[in-house]
C-alpha positions as CSV (number, residue, x, y, z in Angstrom):
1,X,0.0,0.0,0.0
2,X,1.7,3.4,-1.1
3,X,0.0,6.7,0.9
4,X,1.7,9.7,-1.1
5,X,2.9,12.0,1.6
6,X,1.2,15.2,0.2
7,X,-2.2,13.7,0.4
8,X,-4.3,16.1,2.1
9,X,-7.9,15.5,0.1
10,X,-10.9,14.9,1.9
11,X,-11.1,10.9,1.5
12,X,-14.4,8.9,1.3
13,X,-15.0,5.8,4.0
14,X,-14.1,3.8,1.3
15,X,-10.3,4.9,1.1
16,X,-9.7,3.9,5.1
17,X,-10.7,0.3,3.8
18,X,-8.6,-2.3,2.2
19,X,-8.9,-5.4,-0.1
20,X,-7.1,-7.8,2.3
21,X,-9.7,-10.8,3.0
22,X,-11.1,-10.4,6.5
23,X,-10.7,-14.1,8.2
24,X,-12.9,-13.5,11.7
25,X,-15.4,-15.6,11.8
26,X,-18.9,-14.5,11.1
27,X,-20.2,-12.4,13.7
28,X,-17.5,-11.3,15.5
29,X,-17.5,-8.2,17.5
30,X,-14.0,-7.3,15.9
31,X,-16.3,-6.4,12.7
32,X,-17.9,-3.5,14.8
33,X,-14.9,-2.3,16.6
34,X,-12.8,-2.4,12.5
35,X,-15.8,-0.2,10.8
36,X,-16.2,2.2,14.7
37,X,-12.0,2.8,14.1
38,X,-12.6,3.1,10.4
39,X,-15.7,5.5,10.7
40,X,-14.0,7.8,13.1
41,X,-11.2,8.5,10.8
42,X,-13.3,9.5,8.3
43,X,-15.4,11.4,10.1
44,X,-12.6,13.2,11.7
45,X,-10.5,13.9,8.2
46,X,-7.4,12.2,9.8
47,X,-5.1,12.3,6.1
48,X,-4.2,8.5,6.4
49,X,-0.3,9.0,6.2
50,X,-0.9,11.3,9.9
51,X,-2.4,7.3,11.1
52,X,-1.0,4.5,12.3
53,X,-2.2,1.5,13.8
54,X,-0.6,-0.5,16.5
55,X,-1.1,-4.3,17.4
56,X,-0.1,-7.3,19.4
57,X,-1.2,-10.8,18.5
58,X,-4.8,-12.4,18.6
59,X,-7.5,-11.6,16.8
60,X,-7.3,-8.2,17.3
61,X,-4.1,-8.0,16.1
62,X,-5.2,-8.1,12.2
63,X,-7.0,-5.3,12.5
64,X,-3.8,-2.7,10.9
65,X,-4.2,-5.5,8.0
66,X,-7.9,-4.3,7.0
67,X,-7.8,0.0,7.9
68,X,-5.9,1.6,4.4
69,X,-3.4,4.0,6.9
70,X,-0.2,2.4,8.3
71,X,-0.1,0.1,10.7
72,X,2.5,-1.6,12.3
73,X,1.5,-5.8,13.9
74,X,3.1,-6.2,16.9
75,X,4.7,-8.7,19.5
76,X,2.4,-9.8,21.7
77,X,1.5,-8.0,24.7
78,X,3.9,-5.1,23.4
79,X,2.0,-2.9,20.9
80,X,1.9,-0.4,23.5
81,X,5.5,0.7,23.7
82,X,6.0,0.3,19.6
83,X,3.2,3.1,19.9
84,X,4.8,5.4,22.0
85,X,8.7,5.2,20.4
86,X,6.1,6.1,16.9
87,X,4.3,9.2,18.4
88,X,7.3,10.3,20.6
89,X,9.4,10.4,17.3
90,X,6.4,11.9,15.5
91,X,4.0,13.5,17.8
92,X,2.2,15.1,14.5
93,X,1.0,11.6,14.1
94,X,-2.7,9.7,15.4
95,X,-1.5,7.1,17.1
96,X,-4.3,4.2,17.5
97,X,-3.3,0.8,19.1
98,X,-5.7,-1.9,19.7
99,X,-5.3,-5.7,21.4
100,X,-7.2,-8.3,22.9
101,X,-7.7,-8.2,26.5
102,X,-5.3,-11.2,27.1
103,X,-2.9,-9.3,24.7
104,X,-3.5,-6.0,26.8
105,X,-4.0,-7.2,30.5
106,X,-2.1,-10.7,30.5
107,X,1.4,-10.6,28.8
108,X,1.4,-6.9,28.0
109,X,-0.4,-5.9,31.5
110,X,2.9,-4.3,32.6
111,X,3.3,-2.4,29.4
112,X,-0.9,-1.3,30.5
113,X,0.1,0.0,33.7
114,X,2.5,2.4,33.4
115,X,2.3,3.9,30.4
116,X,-1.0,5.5,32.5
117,X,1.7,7.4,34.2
118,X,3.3,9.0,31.5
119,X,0.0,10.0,29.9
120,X,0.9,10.0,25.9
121,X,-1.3,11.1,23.8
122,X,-2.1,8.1,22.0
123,X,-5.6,5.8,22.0
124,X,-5.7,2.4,23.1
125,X,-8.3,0.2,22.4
126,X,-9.0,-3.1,24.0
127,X,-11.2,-6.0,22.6
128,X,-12.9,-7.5,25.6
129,X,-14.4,-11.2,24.8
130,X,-13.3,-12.7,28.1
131,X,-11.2,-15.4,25.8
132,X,-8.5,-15.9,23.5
133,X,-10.1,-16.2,20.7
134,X,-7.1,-17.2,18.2
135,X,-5.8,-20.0,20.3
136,X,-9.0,-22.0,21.1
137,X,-11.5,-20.3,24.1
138,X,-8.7,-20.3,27.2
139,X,-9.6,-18.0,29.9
140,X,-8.7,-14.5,29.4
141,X,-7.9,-12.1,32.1
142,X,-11.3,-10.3,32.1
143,X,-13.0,-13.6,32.1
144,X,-14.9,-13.4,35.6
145,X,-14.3,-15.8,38.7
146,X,-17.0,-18.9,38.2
147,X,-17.4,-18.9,34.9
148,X,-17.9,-21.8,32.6
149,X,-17.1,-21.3,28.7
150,X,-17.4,-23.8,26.1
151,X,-13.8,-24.3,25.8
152,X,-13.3,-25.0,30.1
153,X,-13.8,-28.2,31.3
154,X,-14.4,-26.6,34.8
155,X,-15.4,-23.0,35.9
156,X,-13.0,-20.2,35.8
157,X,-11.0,-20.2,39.2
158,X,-9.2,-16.9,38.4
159,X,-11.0,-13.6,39.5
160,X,-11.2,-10.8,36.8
161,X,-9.1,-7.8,36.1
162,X,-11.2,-4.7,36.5
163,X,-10.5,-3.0,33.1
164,X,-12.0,0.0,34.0
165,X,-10.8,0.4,37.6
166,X,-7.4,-0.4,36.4
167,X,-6.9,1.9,33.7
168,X,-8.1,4.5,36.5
169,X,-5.2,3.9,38.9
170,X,-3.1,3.5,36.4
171,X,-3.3,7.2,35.5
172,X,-5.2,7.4,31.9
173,X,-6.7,10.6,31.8
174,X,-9.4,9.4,29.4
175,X,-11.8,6.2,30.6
176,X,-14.2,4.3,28.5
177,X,-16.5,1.7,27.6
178,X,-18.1,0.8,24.2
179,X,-20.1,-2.4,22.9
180,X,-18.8,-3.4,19.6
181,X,-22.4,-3.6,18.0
182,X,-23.3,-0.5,18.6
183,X,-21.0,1.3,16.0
184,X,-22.5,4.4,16.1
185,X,-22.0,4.9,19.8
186,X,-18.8,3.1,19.6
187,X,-17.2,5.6,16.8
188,X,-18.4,8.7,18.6
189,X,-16.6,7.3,21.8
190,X,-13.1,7.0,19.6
191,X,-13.4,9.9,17.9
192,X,-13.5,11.5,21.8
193,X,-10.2,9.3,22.2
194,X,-8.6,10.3,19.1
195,X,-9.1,14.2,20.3
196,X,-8.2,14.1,23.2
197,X,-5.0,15.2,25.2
198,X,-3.2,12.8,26.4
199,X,-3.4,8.8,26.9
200,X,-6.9,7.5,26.2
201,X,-8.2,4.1,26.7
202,X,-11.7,2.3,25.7
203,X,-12.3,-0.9,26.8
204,X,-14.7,-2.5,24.1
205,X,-17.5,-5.6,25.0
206,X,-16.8,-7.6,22.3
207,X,-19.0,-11.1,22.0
208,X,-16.8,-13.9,20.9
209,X,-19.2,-15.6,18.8
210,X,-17.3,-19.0,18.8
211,X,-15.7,-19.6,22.5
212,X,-17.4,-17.3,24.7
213,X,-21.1,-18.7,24.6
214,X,-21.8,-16.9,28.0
215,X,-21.4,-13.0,27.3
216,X,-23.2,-13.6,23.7
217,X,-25.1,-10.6,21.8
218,X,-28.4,-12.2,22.9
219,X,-26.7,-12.4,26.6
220,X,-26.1,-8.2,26.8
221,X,-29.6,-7.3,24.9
222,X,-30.7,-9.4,27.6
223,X,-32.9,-11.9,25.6
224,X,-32.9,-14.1,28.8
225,X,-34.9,-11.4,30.6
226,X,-38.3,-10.6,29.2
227,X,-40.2,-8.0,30.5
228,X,-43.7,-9.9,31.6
229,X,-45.8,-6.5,30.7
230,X,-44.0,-5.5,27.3
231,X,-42.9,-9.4,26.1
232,X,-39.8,-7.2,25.2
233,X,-36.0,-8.1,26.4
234,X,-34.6,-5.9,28.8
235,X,-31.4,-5.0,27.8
236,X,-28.4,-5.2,30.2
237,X,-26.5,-2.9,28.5
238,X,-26.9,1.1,29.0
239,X,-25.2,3.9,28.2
240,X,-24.0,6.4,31.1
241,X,-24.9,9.8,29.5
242,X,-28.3,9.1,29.0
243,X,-28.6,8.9,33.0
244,X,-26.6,12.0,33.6
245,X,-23.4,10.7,34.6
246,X,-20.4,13.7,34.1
247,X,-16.9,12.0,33.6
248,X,-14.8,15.3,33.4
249,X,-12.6,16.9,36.2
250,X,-13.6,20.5,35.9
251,X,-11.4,21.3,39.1
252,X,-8.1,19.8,39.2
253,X,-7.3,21.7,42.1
254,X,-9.8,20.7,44.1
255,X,-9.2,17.3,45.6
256,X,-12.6,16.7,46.8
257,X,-13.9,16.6,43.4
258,X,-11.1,14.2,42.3
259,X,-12.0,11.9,44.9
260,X,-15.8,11.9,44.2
261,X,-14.6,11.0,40.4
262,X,-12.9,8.2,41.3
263,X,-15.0,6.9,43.4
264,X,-18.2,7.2,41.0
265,X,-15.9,5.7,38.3
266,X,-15.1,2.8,40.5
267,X,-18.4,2.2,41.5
268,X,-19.8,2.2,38.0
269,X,-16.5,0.0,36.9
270,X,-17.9,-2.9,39.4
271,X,-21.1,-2.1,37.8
272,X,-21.8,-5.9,35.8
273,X,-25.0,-8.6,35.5
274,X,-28.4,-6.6,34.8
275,X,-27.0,-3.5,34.3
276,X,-23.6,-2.7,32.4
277,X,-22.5,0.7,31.7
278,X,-21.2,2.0,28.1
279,X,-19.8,5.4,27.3
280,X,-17.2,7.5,29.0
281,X,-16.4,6.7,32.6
282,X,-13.6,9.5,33.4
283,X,-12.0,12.5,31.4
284,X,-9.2,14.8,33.1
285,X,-7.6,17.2,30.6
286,X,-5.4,18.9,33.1
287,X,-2.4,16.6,33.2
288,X,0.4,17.2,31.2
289,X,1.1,14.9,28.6
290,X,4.3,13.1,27.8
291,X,5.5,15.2,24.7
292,X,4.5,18.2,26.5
293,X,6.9,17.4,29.5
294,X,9.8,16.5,27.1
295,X,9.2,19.9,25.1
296,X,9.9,21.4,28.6
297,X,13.2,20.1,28.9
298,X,13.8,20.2,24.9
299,X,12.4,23.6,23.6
300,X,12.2,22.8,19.8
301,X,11.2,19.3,20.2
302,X,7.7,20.0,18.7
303,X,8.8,21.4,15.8
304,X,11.9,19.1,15.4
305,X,11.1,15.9,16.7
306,X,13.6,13.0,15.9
307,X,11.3,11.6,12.7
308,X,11.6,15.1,11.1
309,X,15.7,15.5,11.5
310,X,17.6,14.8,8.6
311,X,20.2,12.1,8.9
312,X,21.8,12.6,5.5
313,X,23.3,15.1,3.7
314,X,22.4,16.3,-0.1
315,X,25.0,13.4,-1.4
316,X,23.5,10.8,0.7
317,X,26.1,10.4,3.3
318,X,24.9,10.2,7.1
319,X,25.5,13.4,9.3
320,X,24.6,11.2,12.3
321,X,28.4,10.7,13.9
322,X,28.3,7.1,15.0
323,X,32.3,6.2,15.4
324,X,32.3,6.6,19.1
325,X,28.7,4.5,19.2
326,X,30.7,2.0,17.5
327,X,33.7,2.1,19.5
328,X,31.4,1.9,23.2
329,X,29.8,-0.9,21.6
330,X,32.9,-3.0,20.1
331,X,33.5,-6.6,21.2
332,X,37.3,-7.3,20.2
């Protein structure tokens, strides 16, 4: 795929698509978390060579393969730092990354926590299905304590991560939740990510159509349940701005009101059964981000971050001096 560096045209949804054969298998919430991350690029005007998607392994980790910007697949567990080396050399560029949730809070859970504390501005998406997927229905990390999937000969006797909760104390100064088949509320929830400053993460209910037959689409619109005076489902899933939930920190100096956030943002994390809450759990636009510390300490780094310096002269040779690199590093 060549993206000509001057492109600047307002593209149609059809240009963030490729032709590379999809392989999930039919019905697969990674559909509606592909067209959400697709959708909100378009909608947003991000020129595709100013995108670049991240990845680890599962599943998930196609997903660079079928959205027409770069994208970079990953080691597992490590998409996260590949990210930040991308946007700390280029902060001009969108930096998405997405992973499973054993990808993201098993193998790569160290990576999760503290890159909260450095708060780059970067989106990371997680597909939550409970499983992994790839490799045959094993427990996941988010799987919760008890429960019996088609692939478990017994019921899980791990308790869950807390997604939500974790992310919180982690430091991520933007906190959601989306279901992947409801792509309209799901893109508007990225496109939030995308914009905002600093390191956002969504944590996305994903059925897993083949492994997880617990936490099924039927399961979260709550077909189990019918109401006995409508004969209609009642869903389990709702969305937290429709019940006048506010995520952001208007005060950062005042610490009462940071405490009440976290609290209502822990309470509604542990929120999980009947009622599960989508949408955006926390927002805090106050912190500094990453690049903005480093431009502290390096005054032009923003308008001459490392991807922008040349390395070569008009001849071709290097300018970059790397004798005494060599010497240091020089084993006889």
């Amino acid at each position: 795929m060549a993206i000509k560096i001057d492109e600047v045209k307002k593209l149609t949804l059809e240009e963030y698509k490729t032709d590379v054969h999809n392989d999930w298998c039919p019905g697969c919430g990674d559909f509606g978390i592909l067209q959400s991350v697709q959708v909100a690029l378009f909608e947003l005007g991000i020129p595709r060579h100013k995108a670049v998607v991240f990845s680890g392994i599962g599943c998930s980790g196609k997903t660079p393969h079928y959205i027409n910007v770069y994208g970079i697949h990953t080691l597992h567990g490590r998409a996260v730092p590949f990210a930040i080396g991308a946007k700390l050399a280029n902060p001009d560029l969108n930096v998405i990354v997405v992973g499973g949730d054993g990808d993201g809070l098993g193998i790569g859970v160290g990576h999760f926590v503290s890159s909260g504390r450095r708060n780059v501005n970067l989106t990371y998406i997680v597909y939550n299905n409970a499983v992994y997927g790839l490799t045959k229905g094993q427990a996941s990390p988010t799987l919760k304590l008890g429960v019996k999937t088609k692939s478990l000969p017994k019921p899980n006797i791990n308790d869950s991560i807390n997604p939500i909760a974790l992310a919180l104390v982690s430091g991520y100064t933007f906190i959601a939740r989306g279901y992947s088949y409801d792509v309209k509320h799901l893109k508007e929830i990225i496109k939030k990510a995308i914009l905002h400053k600093g390191l956002a993460f969504i944590d996305v209910l994903q059925p897993c159509p083949t492994y997880n037959d617990i936490n099924t689409k039927d399961w979260y619109s709550g077909k189990d349940r019918v109401d006995p005076v409508t004969g209609k489902p009642i869903p389990r899933i709702y969305k937290l701005e429709e019940t006048g939930y506010d995520p952001y920190v208007h005060n950062p100096d005042d610490p009462n009101e940071l405490n009440l956030k976290w609290v209502q943002v822990v309470e509604k994390s542990l929120e999980w059964g009947d009622r599960i809450p989508i949408g955006i759990f926390y927002v805090n636009e106050h912190v500094s981000s990453y690049e903005e510390r480093i431009s502290d300490v390096i005054s032009d780094y923003f308008s001459n971050p490392p991807a922008m310096q040349k390395i070569s002269l008009k001849d071709g040779r290097t300018n970059v001096m790397l004798e005494h690199l060599l010497r240091e590093f020089s084993t006889t």
